[in-house]
C-alpha positions in Angstrom: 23.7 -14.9 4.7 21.7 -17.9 5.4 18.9 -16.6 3.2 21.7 -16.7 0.2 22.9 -20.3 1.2 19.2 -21.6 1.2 19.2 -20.2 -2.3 22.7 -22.1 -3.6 22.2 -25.6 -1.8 18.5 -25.7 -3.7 16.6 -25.3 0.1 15.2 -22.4 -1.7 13.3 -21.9 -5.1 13.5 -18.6 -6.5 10.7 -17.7 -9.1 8.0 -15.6 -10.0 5.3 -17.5 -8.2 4.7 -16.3 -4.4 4.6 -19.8 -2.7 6.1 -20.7 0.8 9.3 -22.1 -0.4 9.6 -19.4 -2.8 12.3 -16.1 -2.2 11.5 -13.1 -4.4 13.8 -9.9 -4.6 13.1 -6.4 -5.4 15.8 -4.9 -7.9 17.4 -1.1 -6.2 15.2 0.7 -8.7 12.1 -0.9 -7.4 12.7 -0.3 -3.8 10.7 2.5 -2.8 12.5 4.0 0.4 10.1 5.5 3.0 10.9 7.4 6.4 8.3 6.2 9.2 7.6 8.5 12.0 7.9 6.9 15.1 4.7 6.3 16.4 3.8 3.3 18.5 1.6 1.7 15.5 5.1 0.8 13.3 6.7 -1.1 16.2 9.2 -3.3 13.8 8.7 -6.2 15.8 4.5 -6.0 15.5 5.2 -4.9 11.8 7.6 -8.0 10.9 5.3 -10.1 12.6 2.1 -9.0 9.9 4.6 -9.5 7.1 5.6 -12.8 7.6 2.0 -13.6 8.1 1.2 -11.9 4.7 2.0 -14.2 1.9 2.4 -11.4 -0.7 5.0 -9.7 1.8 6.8 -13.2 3.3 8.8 -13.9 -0.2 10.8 -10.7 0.0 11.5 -11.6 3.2 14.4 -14.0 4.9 13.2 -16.7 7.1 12.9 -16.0 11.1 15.4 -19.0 11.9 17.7 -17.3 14.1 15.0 -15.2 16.1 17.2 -11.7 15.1 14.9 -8.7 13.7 15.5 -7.5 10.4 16.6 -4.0 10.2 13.8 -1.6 10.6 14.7 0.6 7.2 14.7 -2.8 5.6 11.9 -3.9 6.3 9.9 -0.1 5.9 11.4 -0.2 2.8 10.5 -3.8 1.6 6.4 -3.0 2.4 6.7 0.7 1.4 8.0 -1.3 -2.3 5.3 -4.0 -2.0 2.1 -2.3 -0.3 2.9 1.7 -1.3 -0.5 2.7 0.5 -0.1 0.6 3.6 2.2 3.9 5.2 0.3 7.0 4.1 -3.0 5.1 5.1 -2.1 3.6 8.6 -0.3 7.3 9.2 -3.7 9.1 8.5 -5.4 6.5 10.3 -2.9 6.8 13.5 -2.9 10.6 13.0 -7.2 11.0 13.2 -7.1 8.3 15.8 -4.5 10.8 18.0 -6.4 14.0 17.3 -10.2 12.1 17.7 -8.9 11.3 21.2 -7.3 15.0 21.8 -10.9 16.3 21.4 -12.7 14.0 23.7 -10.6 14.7 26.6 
C-alpha cells in the first residue's frame, strides 16, 4: 500500500525511464508466471536481495522500508517477466552442478 501512496503524494515518479526514484509496472498480460522448484539456489530472501541490487529489476519492485519479504510468486513472477532466461539458465546450471557432484562422490 505504501508503494501506491508514494505514487499519489509525488514521493514517487512513475515513467518509462528506470531511475532510482522511478516505479515501473508490468500490465497482467506481460507477467510471465513461472513455478520454481525448490532448490536452495532460489531462496526468496537471497533472490530479493540481487533484485533490488539490479537496477533493471528494482523499479518493478516496492521499496524494502518495512523489512517484510515480498511474496515469493511475486517476486518469481516479476524476474521470470523481466529476465525470462534468468530461471531456465540458473536451473540447468543448479541441475549440472547437483549431478557433477553426484559423480565425484
Amino acid at each position: 500500500m505504501q508503494f501506491l501512496k508514494d505514487i499519489m503524494t509525488g514521493n514517487k515518479e512513475v515513467s518509462g525511464f528506470i531511475t532510482r526514484n522511478t516505479i515501473q509496472f508490468l500490465k497482467n498480460d506481460e507477467v510471465i508466471i513461472v513455478n520454481v522448484p525448490r532448490i536452495p539456489e532460489f531462496q526468496s530472501k537471497k533472490l530479493e536481495q540481487e533484485a533490488m541490487e539490479d537496477e533493471e529489476l528494482s523499479s518493478f519492485l516496492p521499496e524494502p522500508k518495512f523489512k517484510r519479504p515480498l511474496p515469493k510468486q511475486y517476486l518469481y513472477n516479476v524476474i521470470n517477466s523481466i529476465k525470462p532466461d534468468f530461471f531456465p539458465d540458473n536451473i540447468l546450471h543448479a541441475m549440472k552442478k547437483r549431478s557433477h557432484g553426484a559423480n565425484e562422490v
